[in-house]
DOGUZA-98988 format. One line per field, with one value per atom (N, C-alpha, C, CB): residue number from 1; atom name; residue in three letters; x, y, z. Coordinates in pm, 1 decimal. Glycine has a CB too. Layout:
N
num = NUM, ...
atome = CA, ...
residu = Ala, ...
px = X, ...
py = Y, ...
pz = Z, ...
//
This chain:
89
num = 1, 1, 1, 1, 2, 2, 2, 2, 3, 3, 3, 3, 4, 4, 4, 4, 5, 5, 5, 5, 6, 6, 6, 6, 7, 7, 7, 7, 8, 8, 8, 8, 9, 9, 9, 9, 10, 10, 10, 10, 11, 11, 11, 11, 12, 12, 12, 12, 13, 13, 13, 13, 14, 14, 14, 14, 15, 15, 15, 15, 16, 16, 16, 16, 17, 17, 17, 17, 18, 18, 18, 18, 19, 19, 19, 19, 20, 20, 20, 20, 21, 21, 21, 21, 22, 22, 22, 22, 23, 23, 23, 23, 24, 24, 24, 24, 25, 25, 25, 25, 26, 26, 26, 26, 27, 27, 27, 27, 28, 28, 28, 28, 29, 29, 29, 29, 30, 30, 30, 30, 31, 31, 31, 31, 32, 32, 32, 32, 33, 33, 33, 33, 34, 34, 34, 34, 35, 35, 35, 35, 36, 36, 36, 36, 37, 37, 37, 37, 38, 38, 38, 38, 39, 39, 39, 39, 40, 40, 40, 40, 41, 41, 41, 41, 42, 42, 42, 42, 43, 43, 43, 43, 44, 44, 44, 44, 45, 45, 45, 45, 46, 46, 46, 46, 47, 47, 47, 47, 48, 48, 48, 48, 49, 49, 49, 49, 50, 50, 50, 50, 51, 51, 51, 51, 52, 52, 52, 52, 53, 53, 53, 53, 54, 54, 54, 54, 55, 55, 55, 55, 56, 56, 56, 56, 57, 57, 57, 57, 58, 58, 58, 58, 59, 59, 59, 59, 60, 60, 60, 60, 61, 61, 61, 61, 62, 62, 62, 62, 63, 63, 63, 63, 64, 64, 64, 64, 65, 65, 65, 65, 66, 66, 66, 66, 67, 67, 67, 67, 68, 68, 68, 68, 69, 69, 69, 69, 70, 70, 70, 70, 71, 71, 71, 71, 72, 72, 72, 72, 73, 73, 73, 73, 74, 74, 74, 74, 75, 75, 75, 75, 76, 76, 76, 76, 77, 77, 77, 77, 78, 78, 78, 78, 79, 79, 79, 79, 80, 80, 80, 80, 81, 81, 81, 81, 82, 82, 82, 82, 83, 83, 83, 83, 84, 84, 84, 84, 85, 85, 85, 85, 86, 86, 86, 86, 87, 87, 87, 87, 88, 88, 88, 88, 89, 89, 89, 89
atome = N, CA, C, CB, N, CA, C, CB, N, CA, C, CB, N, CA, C, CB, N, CA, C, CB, N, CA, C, CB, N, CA, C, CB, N, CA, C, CB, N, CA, C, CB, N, CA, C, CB, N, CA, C, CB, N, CA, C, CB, N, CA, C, CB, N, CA, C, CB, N, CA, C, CB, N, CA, C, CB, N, CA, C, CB, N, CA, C, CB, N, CA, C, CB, N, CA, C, CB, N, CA, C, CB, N, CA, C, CB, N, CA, C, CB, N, CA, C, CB, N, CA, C, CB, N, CA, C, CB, N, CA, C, CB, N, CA, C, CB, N, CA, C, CB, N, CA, C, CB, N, CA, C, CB, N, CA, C, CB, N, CA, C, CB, N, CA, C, CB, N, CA, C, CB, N, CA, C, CB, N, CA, C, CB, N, CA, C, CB, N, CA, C, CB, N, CA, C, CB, N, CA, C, CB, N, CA, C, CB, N, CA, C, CB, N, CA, C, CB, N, CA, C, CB, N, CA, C, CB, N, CA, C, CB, N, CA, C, CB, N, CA, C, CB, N, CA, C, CB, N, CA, C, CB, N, CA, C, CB, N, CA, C, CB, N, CA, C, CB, N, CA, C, CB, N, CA, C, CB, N, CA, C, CB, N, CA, C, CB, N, CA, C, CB, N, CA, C, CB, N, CA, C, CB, N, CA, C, CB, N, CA, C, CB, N, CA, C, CB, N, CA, C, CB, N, CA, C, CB, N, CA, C, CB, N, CA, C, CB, N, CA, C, CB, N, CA, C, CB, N, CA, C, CB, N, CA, C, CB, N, CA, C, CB, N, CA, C, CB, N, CA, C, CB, N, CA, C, CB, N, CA, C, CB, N, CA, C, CB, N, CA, C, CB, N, CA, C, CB, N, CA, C, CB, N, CA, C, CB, N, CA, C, CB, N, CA, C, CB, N, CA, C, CB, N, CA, C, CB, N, CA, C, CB, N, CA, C, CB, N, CA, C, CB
residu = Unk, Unk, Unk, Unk, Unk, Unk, Unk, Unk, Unk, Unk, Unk, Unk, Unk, Unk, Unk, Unk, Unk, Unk, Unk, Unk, Unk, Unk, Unk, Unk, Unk, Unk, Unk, Unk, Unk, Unk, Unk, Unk, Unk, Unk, Unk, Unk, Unk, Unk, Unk, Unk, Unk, Unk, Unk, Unk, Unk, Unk, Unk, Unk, Unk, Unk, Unk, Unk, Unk, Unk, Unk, Unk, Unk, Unk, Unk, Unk, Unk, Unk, Unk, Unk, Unk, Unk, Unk, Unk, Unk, Unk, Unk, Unk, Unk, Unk, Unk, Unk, Unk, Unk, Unk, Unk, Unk, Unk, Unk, Unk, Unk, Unk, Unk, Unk, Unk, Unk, Unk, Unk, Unk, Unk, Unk, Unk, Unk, Unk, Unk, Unk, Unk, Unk, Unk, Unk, Unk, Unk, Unk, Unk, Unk, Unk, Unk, Unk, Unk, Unk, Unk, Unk, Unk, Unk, Unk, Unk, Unk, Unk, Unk, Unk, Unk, Unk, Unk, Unk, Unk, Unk, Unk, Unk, Unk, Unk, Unk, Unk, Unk, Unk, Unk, Unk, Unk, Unk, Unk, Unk, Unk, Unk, Unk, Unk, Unk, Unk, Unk, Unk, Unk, Unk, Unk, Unk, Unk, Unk, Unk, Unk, Unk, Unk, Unk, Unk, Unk, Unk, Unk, Unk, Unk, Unk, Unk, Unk, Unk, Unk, Unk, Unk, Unk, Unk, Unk, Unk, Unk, Unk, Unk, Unk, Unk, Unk, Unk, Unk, Unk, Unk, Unk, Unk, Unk, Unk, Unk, Unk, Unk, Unk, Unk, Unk, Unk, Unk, Unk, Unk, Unk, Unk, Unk, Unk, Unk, Unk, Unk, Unk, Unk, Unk, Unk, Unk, Unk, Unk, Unk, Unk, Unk, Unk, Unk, Unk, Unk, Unk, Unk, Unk, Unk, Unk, Unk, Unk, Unk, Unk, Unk, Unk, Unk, Unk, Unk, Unk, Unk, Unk, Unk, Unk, Unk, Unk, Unk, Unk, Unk, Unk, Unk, Unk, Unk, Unk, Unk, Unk, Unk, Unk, Unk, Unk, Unk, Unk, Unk, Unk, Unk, Unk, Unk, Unk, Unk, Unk, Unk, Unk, Unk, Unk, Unk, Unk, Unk, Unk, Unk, Unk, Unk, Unk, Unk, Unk, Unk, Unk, Unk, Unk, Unk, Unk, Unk, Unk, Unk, Unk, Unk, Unk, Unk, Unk, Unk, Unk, Unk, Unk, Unk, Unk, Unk, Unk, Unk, Unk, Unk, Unk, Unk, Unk, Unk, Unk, Unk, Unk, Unk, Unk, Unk, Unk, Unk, Unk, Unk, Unk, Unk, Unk, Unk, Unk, Unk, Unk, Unk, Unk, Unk, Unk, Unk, Unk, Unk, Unk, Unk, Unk, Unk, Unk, Unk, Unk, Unk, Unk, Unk, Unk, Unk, Unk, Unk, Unk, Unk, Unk, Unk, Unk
px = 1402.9, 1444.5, 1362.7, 1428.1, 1431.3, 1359.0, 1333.9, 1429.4, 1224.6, 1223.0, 1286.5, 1079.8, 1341.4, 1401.3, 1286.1, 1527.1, 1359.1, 1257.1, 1202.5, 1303.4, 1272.7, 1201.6, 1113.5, 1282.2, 1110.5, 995.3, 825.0, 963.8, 804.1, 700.7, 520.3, 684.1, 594.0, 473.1, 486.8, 432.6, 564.4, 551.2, 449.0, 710.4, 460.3, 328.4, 205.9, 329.9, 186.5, 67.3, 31.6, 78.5, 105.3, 161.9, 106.8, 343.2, 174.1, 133.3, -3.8, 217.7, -50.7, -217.9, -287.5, -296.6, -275.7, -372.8, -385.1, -276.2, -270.6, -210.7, -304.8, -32.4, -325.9, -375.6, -580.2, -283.9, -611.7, -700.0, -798.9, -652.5, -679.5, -737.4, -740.1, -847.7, -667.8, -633.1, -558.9, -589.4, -564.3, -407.0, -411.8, -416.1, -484.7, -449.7, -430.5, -479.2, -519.6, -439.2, -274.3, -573.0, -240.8, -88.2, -40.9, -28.8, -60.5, 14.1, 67.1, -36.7, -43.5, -64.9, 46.5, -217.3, 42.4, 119.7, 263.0, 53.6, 311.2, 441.1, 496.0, 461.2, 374.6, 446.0, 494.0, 373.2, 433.0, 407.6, 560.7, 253.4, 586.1, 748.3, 798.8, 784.5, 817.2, 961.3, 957.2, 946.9, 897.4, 884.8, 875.7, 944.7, 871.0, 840.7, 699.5, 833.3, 714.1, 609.7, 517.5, 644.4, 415.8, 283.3, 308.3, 115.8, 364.5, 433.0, 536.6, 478.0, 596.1, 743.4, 653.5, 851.9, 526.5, 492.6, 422.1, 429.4, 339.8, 290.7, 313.5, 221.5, 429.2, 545.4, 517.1, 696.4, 592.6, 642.1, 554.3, 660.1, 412.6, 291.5, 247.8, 197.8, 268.1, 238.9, 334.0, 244.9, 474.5, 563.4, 565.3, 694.1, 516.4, 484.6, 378.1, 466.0, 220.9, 80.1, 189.3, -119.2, 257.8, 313.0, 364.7, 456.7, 472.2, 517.5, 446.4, 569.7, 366.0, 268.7, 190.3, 160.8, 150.7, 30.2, 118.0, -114.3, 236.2, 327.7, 355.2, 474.5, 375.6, 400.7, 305.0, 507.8, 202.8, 43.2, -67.9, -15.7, -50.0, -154.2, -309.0, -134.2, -321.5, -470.6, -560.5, -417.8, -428.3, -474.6, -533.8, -376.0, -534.4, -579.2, -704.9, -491.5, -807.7, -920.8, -983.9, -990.6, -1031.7, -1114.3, -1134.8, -1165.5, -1045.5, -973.5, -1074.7, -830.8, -1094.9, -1172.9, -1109.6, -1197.0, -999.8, -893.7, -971.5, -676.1, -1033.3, -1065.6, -1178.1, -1022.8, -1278.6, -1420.2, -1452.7, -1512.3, -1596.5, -1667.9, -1683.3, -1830.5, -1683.7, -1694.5, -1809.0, -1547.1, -1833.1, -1924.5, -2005.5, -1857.5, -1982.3, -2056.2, -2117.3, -2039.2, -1961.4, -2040.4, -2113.3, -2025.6, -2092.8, -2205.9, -2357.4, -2168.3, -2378.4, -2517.5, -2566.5, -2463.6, -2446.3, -2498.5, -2580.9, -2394.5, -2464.7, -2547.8, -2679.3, -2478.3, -2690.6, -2848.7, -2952.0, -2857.5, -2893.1, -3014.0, -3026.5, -2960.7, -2916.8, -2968.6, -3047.3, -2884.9, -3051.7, -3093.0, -3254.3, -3015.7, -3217.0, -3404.2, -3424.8, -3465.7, -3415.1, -3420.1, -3492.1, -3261.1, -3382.0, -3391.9, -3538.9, -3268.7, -3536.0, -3712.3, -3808.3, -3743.0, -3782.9, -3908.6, -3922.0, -3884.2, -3838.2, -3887.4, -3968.1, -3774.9, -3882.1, -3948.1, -4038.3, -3917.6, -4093.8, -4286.8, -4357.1, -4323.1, -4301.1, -4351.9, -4424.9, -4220.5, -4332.4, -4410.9, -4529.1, -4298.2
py = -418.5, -555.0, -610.3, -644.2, -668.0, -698.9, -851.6, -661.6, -912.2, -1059.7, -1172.1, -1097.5, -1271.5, -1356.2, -1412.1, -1502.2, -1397.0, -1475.2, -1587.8, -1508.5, -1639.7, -1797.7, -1832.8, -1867.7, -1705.2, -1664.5, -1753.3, -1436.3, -1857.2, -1861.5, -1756.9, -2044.1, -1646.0, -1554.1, -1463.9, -1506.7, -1484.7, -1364.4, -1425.9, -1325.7, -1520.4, -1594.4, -1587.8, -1733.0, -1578.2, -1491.1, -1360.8, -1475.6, -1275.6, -1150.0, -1144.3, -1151.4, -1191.0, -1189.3, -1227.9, -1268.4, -1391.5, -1362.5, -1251.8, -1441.4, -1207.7, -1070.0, -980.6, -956.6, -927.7, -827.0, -841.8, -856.0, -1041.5, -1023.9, -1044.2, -1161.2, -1058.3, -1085.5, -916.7, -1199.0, -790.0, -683.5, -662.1, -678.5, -703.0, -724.9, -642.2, -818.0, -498.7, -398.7, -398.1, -183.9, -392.1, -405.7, -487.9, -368.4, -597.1, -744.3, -776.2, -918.0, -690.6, -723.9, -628.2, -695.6, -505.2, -437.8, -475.9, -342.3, -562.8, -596.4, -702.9, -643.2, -747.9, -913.6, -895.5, -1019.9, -763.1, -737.6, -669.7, -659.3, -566.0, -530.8, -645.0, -460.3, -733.4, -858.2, -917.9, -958.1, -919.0, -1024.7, -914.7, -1118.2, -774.9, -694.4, -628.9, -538.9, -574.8, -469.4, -374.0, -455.2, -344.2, -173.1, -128.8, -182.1, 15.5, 102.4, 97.5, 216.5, 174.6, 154.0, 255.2, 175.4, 348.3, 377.5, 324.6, 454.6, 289.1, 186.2, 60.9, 111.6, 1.4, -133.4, -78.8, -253.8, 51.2, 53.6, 101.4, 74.4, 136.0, 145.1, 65.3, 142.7, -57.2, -198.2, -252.6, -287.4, -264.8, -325.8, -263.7, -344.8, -116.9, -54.9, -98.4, 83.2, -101.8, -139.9, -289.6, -100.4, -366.0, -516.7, -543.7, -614.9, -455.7, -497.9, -451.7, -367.4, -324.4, -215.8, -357.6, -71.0, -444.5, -564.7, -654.5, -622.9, -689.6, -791.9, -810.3, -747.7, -629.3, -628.7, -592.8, -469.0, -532.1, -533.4, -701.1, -455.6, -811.9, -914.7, -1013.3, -966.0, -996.8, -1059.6, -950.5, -1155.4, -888.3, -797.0, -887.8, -707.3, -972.7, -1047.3, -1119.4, -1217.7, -1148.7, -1191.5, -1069.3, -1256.4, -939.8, -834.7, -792.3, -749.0, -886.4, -815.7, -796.2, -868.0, -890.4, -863.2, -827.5, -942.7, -761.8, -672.9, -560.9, -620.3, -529.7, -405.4, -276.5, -384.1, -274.0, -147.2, -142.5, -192.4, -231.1, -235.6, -241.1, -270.8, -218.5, -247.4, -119.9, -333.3, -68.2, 81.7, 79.7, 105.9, 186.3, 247.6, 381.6, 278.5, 424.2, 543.6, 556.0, 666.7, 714.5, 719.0, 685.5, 772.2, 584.9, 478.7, 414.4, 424.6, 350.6, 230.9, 326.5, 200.4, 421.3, 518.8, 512.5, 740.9, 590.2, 608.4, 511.2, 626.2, 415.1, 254.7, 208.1, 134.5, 248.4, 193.7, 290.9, 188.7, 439.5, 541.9, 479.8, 740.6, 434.6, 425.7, 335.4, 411.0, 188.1, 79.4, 127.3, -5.9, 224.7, 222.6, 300.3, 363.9, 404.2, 495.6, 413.2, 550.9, 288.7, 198.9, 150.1, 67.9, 62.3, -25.8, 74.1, -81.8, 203.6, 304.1, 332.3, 457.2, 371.0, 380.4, 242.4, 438.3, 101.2, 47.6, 15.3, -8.0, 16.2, -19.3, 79.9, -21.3, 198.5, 325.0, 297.6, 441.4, 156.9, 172.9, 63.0, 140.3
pz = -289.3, -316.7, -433.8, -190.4, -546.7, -650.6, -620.8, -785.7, -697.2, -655.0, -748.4, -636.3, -664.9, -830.0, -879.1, -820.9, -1036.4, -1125.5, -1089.6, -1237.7, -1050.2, -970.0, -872.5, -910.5, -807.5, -676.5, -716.8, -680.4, -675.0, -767.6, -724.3, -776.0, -613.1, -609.6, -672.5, -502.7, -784.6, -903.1, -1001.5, -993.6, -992.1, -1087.9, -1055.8, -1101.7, -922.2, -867.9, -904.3, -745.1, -853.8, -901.2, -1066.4, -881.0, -1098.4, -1244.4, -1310.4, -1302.2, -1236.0, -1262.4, -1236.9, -1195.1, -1117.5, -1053.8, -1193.4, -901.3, -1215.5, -1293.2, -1441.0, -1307.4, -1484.6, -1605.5, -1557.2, -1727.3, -1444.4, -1408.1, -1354.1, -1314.1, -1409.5, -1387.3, -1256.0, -1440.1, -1151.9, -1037.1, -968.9, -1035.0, -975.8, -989.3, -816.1, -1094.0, -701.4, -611.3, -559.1, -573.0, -582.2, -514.7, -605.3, -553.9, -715.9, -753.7, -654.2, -923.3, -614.2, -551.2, -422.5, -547.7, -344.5, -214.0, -209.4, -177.5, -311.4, -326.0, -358.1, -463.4, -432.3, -445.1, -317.8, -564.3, -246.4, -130.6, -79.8, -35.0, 1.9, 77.6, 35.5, 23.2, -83.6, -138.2, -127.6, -310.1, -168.9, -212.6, -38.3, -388.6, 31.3, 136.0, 129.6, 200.3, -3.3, -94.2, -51.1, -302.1, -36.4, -20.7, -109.0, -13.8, -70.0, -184.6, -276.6, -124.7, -284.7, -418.7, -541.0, -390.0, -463.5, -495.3, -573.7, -309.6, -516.4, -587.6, -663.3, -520.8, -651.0, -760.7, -868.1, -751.0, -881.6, -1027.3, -1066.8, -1036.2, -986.3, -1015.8, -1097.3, -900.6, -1071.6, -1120.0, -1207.3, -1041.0, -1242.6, -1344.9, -1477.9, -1304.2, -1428.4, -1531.9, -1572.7, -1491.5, -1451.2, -1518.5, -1596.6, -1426.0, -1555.1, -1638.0, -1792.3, -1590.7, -1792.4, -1900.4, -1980.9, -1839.8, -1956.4, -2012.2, -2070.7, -1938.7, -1988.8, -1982.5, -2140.4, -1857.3, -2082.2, -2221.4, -2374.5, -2192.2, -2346.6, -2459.4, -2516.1, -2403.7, -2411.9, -2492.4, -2501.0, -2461.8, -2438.7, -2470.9, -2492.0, -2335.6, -2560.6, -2564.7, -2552.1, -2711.3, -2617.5, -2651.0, -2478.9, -2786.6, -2371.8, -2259.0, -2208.9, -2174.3, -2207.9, -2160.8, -2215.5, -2170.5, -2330.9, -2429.0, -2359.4, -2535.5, -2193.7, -2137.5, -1966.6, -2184.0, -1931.7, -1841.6, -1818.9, -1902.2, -1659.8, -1643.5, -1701.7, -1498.3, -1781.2, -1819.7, -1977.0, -1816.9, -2031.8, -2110.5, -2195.7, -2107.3, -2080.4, -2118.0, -2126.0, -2024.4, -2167.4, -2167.6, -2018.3, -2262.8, -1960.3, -1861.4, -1901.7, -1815.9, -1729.3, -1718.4, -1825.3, -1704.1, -1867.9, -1977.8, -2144.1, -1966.2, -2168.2, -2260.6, -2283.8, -2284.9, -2135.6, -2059.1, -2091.7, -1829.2, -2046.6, -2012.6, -2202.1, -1923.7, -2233.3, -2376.2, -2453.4, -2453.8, -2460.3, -2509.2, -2474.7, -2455.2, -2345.9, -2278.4, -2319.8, -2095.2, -2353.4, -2411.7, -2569.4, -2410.9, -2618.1, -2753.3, -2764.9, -2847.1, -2689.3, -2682.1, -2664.0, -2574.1, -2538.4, -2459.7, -2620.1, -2243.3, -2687.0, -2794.4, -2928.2, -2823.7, -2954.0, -3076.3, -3048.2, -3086.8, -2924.1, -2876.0, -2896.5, -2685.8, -2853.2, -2858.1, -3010.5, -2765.6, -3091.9, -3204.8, -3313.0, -3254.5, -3251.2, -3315.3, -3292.3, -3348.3, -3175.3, -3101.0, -3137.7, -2912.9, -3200.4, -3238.7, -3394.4, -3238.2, -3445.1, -3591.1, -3590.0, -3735.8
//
């Protein structure tokens, strides 16, 4: 069951989604459509998929979008790396 546009818990739905929220959107489309947790999570995949196609800029700061793991590590060796060399001179 798809929801009408007018539903206004698609606008919910839709904050989550830009709030980096992918399971509380999933939870929230099951909850309106009755779709399985596969089934919504198409759904939510193909809506963030929209979303960020026609606002790309609301998404700059989205957990999908930040450094993760080993970037994160890297950055902090160079950082600890940079201080040591310069207390070094």
């Amino acid at each position: 069951m798809e929801p009408q546009p007018s539903d206004p818990r698609l606008q919910e739905i839709h904050d989550a989604i830009l709030a980096g929220q992918k399971i509380q959107a999933i939870k929230l489309w099951r909850e309106l459509t009755g779709s399985g947790l596969a089934e919504a999570k198409q759904a939510i995949e193909r809506l963030t998929d929209e979303a960020r196609a026609k606002t790309p800029e609301k998404f700059a700061n989205t957990p999908d979008t930040l450094p993760k793991g080993c970037t994160i590590a890297i950055l902090i060796a160079v950082g600890i790396l940079l201080v040591a060399l310069l207390d070094a001179r």
